[in-house]
N, C-alpha and C positions, 0 to 999 in steps of 0.2 A: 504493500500500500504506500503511496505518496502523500505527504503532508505539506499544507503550503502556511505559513504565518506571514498576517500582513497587518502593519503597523499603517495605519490609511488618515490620508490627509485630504480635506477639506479643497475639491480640485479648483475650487473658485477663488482662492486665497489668496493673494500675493505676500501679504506680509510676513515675512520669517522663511521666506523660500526665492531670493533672493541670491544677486551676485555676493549680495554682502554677508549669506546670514551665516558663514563660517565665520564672523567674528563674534556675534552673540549669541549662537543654535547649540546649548549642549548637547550631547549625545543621549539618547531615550535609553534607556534600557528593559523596557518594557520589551521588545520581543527578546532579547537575549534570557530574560527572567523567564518567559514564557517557553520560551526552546529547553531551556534546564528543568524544566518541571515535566518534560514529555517522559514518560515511560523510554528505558530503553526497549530494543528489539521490536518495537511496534511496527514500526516504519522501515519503509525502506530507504527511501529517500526523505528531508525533512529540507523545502525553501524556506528562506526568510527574505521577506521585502520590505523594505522602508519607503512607503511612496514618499517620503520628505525628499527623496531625491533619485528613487527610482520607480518605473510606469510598471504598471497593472497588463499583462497579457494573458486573457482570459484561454486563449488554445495555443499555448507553448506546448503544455504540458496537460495531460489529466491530472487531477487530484481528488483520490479518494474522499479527501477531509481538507476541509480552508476554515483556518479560525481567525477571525477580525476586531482585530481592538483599535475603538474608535473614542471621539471625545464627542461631542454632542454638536460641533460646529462641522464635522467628516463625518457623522451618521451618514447623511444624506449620499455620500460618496459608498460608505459602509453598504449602505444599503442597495445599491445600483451592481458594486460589485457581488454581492449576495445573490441577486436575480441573476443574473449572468453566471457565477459560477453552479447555482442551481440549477440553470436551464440544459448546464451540458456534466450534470450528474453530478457533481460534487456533493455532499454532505460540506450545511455551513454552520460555524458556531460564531458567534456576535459576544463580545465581552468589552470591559472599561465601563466608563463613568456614563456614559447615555443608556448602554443596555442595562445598567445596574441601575438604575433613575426610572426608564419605563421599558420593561422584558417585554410587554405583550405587544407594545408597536414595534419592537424590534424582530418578535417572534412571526408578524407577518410578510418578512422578510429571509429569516432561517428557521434552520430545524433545533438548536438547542440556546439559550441564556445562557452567559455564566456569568452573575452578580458579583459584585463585592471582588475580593481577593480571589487568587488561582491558585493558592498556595495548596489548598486542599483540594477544591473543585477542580482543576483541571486533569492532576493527577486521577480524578475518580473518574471526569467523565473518559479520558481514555480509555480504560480497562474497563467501562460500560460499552462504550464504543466497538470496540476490539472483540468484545463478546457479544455484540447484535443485540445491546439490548439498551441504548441508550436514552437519557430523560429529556424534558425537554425546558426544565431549568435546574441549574444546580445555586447553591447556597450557601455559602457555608463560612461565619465570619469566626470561628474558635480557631484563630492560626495560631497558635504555640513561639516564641522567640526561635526556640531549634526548628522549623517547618520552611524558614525561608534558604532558599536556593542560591549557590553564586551564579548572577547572569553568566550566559556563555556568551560574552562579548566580543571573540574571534569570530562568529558566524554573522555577526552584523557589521554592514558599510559605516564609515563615518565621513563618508562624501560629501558636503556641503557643511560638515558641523564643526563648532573646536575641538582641537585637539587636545580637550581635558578632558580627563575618567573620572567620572561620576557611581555614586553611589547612595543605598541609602543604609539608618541606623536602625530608625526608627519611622514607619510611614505616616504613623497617621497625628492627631492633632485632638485635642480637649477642648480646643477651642470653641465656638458654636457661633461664627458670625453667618449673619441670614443672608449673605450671597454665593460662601464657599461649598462648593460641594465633596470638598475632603472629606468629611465625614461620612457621607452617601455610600462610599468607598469603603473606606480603612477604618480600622479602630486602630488607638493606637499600643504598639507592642515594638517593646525594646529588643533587637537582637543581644544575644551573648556578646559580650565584648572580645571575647578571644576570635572568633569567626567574624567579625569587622575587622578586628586586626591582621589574621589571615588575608583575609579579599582583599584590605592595604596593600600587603606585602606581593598580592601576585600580583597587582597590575603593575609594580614596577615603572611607578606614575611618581615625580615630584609633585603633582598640582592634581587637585582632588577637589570634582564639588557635591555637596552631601542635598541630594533633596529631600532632605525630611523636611515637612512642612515648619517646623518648630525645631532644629537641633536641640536647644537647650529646653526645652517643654519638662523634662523628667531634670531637673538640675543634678541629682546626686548622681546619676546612671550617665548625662553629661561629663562630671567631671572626673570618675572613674575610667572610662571612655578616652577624654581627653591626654589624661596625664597618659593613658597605652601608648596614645598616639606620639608624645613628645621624642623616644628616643626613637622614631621612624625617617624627622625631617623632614615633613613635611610641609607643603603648603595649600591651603584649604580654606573653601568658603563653606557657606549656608545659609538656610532662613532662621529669622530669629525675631523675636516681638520686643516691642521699644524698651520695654524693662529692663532686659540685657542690657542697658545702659547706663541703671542703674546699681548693678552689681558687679564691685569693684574685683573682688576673689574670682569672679568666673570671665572678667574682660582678660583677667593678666593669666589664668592659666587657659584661654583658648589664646591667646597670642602666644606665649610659648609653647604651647602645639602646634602651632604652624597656622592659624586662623587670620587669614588679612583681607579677608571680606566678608561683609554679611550685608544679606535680603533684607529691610526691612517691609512691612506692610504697615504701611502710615497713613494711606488711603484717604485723609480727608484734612486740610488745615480748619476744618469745622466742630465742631465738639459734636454739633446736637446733628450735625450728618452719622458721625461718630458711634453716638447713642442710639441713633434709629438703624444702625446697620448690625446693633449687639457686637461692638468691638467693647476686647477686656480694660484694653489701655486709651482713656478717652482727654490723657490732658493734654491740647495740642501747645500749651503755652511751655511746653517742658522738650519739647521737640527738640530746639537748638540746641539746650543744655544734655540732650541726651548725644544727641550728635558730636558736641564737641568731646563728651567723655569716652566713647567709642575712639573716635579718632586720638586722642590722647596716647588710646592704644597700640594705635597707631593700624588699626583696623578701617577697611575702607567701608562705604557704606552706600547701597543702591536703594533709595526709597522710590517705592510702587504707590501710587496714586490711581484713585476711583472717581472716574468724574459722573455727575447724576444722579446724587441722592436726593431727596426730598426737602431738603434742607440747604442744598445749594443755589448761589444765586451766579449770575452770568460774570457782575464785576469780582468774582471771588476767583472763580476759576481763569479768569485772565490773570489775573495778579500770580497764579501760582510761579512761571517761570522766572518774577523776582524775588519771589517768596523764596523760591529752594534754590537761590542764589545767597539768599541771606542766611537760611539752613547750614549752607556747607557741605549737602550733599558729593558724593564721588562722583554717580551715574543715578538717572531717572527712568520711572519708564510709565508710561498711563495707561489705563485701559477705559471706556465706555463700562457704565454698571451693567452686566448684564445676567439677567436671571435665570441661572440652570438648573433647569426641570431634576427636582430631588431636593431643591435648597425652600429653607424659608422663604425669600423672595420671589422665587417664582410663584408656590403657592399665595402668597399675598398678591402680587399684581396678575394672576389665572383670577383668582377669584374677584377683584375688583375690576376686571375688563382691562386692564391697564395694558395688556401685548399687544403688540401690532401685530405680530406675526408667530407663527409657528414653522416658519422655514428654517430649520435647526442650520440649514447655511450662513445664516447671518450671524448668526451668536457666534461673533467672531471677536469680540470685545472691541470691534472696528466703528462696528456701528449702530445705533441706538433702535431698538427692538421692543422699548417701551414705551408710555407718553409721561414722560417726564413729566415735575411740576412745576415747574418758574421754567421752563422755556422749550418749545419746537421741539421734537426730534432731529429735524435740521438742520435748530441753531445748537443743538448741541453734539451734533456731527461735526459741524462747522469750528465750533469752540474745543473741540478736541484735538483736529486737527490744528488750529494755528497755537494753540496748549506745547503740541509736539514742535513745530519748526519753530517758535521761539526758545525752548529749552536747550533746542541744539542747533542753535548758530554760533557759527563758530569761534565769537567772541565769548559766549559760555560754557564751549565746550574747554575753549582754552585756560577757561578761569576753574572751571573744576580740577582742570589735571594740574592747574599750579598751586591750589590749597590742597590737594588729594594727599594724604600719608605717606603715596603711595609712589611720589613724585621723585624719588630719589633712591628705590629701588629700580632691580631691572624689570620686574613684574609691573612695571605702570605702564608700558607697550600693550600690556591687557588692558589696560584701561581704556589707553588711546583706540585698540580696537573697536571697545564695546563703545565707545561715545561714537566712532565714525559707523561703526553696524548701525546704531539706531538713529544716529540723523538721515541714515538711507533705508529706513525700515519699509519703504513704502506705504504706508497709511496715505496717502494723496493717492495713488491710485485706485483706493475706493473711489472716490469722487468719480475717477475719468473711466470704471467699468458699473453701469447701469444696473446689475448681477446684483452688485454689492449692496445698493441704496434700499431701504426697506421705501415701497411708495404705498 
């Protein structure tokens, strides 16, 4: 039997698929995770495809079995390839965060679900598979810290993406803000420290980035963790929530493990945007003073911004690009609120009419899919983009990389990457493909 994994991207997309997006496209490791968890001897053969930068040929090959892990803005793509590899015999299975959000509009597209994590389910559905007797959702979120897999990372491309190995510790997040849909997904569970340090040790990587939603979320299992890490040599980013900023023991033992970047999610210079999206940390007047003690660390620092809450006004969100000049920020990045089906907010704007649209194409964080309240979906398509090309003109790109920490090692060439990746991220060519506009 033939097995095909495809990691599927969103075909109408431009942003992040791009000349540029090998300066800020980590590498997925979602099918490589997925490849490690197949039974041996099942297969005979076993493809992997990354449409992030390589195309879907539905009669290269038969395939016994195609499994497609999608996000909810490549369902629609997910799903096209589904009909097609169905039509010439395939068995499909649909997994990730949209099929785990709604199985049964996915279900009228393939023959099995798989919800939540694969750690368990995938393993099972094969050897239901393999024995003709497979279900047609699986379920199963009790993954155990010893249950997780080392991705098999030699069988996937990293063609268009940085050349940094990525990992995670811990997937999932405590958090509960009403637009994330990490929780939908993952509970969160700590791998054994010794088998993080292992998968360290083999990828034979200096520069390492961890996407666990929260690195330090667990702080004691963090800094047990961290200190492994320090006689490795490493150098290492993550995400991390503003508090981190606030504690002075855990800023100086991830800097001596090798930590000179961290994610933050600051999503709003509005408090009561803040408060109506259930974020933990809501004081935005403490922002700068968190940034500077971070950098003190001499840790660089990417804040993520949410434009669209119900509490925003139009002169607020132009002001950002001098706002997070005043911040200190390292690198920026923004997205459009956008509501994914499984989160609090979507249920809140389903239920009050508020969607425009249910073409899982657009939920691309590109473009506004909701009716805002202080302004247009338009004008805040519009305010998002000029949001972006003010932040990165290249008088502010220059001024980030000359206050950045990171300005007087040789790793601020990353930086200078990731600011020229995203002042060419493409978000303007929403405007100029008609695809893209929600009308």
């Amino acid at each position: 039997m033939n097995l095909l994994l495809i990691h599927v991207w969103n075909e109408n997309e431009i942003a992040y698929r791009g000349k540029f997006s090998s300066f800020f496209s980590y590498p997925s490791i979602t099918l490589a995770t997925v490849y490690a968890l197949i039974p041996q001897g099942v297969f005979d053969e076993i493809d992997v495809l990354d449409e992030h930068s390589q195309r879907v040929n539905y009669d290269k090959k038969h395939y016994d079995l195609v499994m497609l892990s999608s996000e909810t803005s490549s369902s629609g793509s997910a799903y096209k390839h589904a009909d097609a590899f169905r039509a010439r015999g395939s068995y499909v299975v649909c997994g990730g965060y949209h099929a785990t959000a709604l199985p049964e509009e996915a279900l009228e597209h393939c023959d099995t679900v798989i919800k939540g994590p694969g750690e368990l389910s995938i393993p099972e559905f094969i050897r239901d598979f393999a024995a003709g007797k497979p279900q047609r959702i699986y379920s199963n979120y009790n993954v155990k810290p010893t249950d997780f897999v080392t991705p098999a990372r030699e069988k996937v491309t990293l063609h268009g993406k940085l050349k940094i190995s990525t990992m995670i510790a811990n997937p999932g997040c405590n958090n509960a803000c009403k637009y994330c849909s990490m929780r939908t997904m993952w509970k969160s569970v700590c791998r054994p420290i010794e088998d993080v340090i292992k998968e360290i040790k083999h990828l034979k990587s200096k520069l390492v980035i961890f996407y666990d939603p929260n690195f330090f979320a667990n702080r004691e299992y963090a800094i047990e963790l961290m200190k492994a890490m320090t006689p490795l040599k490493i150098l290492w980013a993550s995400n991390a929530t503003a508090d981190f900023g606030y504690d002075e023991e855990l800023m100086d033992i991830a800097y001596k493990s090798g930590c000179r970047g961290v994610l933050l999610g600051l999503e709003s210079l509005n408090e009561q945007s803040l408060y109506g999206a259930a974020k933990r940390f809501r004081n935005v007047d403490k922002y700068k003073e968190i940034i500077a003690n971070i950098h003190k660390h001499n840790i660089a620092i990417n804040g993520c911004f949410v434009l669209g809450f119900d509490n925003d006004t139009e002169e607020e969100l132009l002001r950002l690009p001098a706002q997070i000049d005043d911040l200190g920020l390292d690198l920026c990045r923004f997205a459009i609120l956008t509501p994914y089906p499984g989160t609090m907010q979507f249920k809140e704007y389903d239920d009050a009419g508020r969607l425009l649209t249910k073409d899982w194409s657009k939920y691309t964080q590109h473009v506004t899919v909701f009716n805002p309240k202080n302004f247009t979906p338009d004008r805040l398509n519009e305010i998002y983009r000029i949001v972006w090309r003010e932040a990165y003109s290249w008088k502010r790109v220059f001024h980030r990389l000359h206050i950045s920490p990171w300005r007087k090692h040789w790793y601020g060439i990353i930086l200078l990457g990731a600011n020229i990746g995203f002042k060419y991220l493409g978000i303007d060519e929403g405007r100029k493909n008609k695809s893209q506009m929600v009308k």
